[in-house]
C-alpha positions, -999 to +999 in steps of 0.1 A: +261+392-094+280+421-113+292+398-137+256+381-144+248+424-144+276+428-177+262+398-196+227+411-195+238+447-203+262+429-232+228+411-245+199+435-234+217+471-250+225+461-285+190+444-287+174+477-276+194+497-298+193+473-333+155+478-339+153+513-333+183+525-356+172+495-381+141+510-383+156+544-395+171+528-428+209+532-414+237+509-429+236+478-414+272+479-401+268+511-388+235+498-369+259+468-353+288+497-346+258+517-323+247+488-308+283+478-301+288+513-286+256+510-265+269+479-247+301+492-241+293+521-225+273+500-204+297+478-193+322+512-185+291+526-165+291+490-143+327+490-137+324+526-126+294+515-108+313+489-094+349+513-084+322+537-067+310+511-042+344+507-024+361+479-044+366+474-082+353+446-101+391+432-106+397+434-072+361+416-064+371+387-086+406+386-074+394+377-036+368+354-050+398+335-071+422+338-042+395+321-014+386+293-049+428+286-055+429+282-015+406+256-009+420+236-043+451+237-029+439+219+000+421+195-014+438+164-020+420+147-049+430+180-069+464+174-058+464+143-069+448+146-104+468+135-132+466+171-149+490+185-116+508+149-112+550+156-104+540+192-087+539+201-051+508+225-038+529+255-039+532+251-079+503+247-084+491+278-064+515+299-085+498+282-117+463+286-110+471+324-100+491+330-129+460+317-144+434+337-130+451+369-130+457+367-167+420+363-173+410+391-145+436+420-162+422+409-197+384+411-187+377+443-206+387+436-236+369+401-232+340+420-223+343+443-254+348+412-277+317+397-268+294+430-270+310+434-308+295+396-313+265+399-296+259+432-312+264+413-346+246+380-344+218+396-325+212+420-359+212+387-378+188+375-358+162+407-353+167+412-392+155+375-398+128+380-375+116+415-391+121+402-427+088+386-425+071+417-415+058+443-445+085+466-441+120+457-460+148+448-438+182+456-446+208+431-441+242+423-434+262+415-460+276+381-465+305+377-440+327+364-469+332+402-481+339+413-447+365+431-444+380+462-419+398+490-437+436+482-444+448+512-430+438+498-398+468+474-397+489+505-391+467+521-365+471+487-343+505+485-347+510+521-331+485+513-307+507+484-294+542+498-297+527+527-280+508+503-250+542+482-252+566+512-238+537+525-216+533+489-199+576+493-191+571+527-173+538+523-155+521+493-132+488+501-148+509+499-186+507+458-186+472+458-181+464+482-209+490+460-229+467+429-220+432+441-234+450+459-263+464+420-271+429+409-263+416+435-291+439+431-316+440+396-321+402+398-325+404+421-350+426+405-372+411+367-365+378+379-378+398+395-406+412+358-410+378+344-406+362+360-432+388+342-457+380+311-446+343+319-453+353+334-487+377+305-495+350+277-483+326+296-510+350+296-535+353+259-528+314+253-526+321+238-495+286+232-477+273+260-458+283+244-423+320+242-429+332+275-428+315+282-394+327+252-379+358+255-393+365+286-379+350+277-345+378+249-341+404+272-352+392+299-327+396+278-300+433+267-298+458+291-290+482+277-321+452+279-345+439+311-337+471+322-348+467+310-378+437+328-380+453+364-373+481+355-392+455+350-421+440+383-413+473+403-413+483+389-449+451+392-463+448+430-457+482+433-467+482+412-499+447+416-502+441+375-506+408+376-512+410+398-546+439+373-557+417+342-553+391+357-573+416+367-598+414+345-630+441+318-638+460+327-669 
């Protein structure tokens, strides 16, 4: 139920705040950054909501994953499946909570992730929609010229040195160092994204490539890496001003 509660505040916020602050002739990025804000002090105030009532939202999804890793272990045809063949039930305990409590210490930054994309796609959409109305709609630029400021490369890097030694002195440190790892790759895969979309235009790829393109690359862990790595070099070597850079 709580979790169903952060997907609707995720979606329901940043549609709330887009058309208001759209409507106010704001920058469209800095429309998306409110909206983005919005959500995520929404989500804070359900987690807080949640921590008042006697039992955090970590510790709500850690019993329900506990009871769920139980009863797999004791069912035999999941035993027996060719993903878990050559391990006894006590491995494959330790895997699937290994698992789970990976995902449960990274759920904020998760959560943050997907308010910055719904706050985004959902002004693409509420611009397209308002376009054909009388009054003029800014839009977002082309994602091609996206790009976060360079200096913020730096500013990361001191974030995670700083959450690394803070995750060796304190129990609480390696779940800070989790959703900091959470946030910074996505930072610098959308960094690497956006080269893909300028390189695909460069190309004159058709329009769907890029997208999908950088949908299969987001998904595996070896590719996204490619992706961030992308990201890093480009706001260090700028790329994108290279490739535009005529051939002599």
């Amino acid at each position: 139920m709580v979790i169903l509660g952060l997907f609707l505040v995720i979606l329901v916020l940043p549609a709330m705040v887009i058309p208001k602050n759209m409507a106010l002739g704001e920058r469209p990025y800095k429309v998306v950054l409110e909206a983005f804000l919005a959500a995520a002090l929404g989500i804070l105030f359900v987690f807080i909501l949640t921590a008042a009532s006697g039992m955090g939202l970590g510790e709500q999804l850690a019993m329900a994953m506990k009871e769920t890793v139980e009863w797999m272990v004791a069912d035999e045809r999941i035993l027996n499946h060719p993903l878990f063949s050559g391990r006894s039930a006590t491995e494959i305990q330790g895997q699937l909570i290994s698992t789970y409590t990976v995902i449960i210490n990274s759920l904020p930054g998760t959560l943050l992730v997907l308010a910055a994309l719904s706050s985004y796609f959902e002004y693409i959409l509420i611009a397209k929609i308002g376009s054909k109305g009388p009054k003029e709609i800014r839009k977002l630029p082309h994602f091609r010229s996206f790009s976060w400021p360079r200096q913020g490369i730096w500013g990361w890097l001191a974030i995670f040195i700083a959450s690394w030694i803070f995750s060796k002195d304190f129990e609480i440190g390696a779940l800070v160092l989790s959703n900091v790892n959470v946030l910074m790759e996505f930072y610098f895969v959308v960094q690497g994204a956006a080269v893909v979309f300028f390189f695909g235009h460069q190309k004159k790829w058709p329009g769907w490539v890029p997208p999908l393109a950088v949908l299969v690359l987001s998904v595996p862990r070896i590719s996204r890496i490619f992706l961030f790595i992308l990201g890093v070099t480009d706001l260090v070597l700028n790329l994108r001003d290279r490739m535009e850079r005529p051939v002599v």
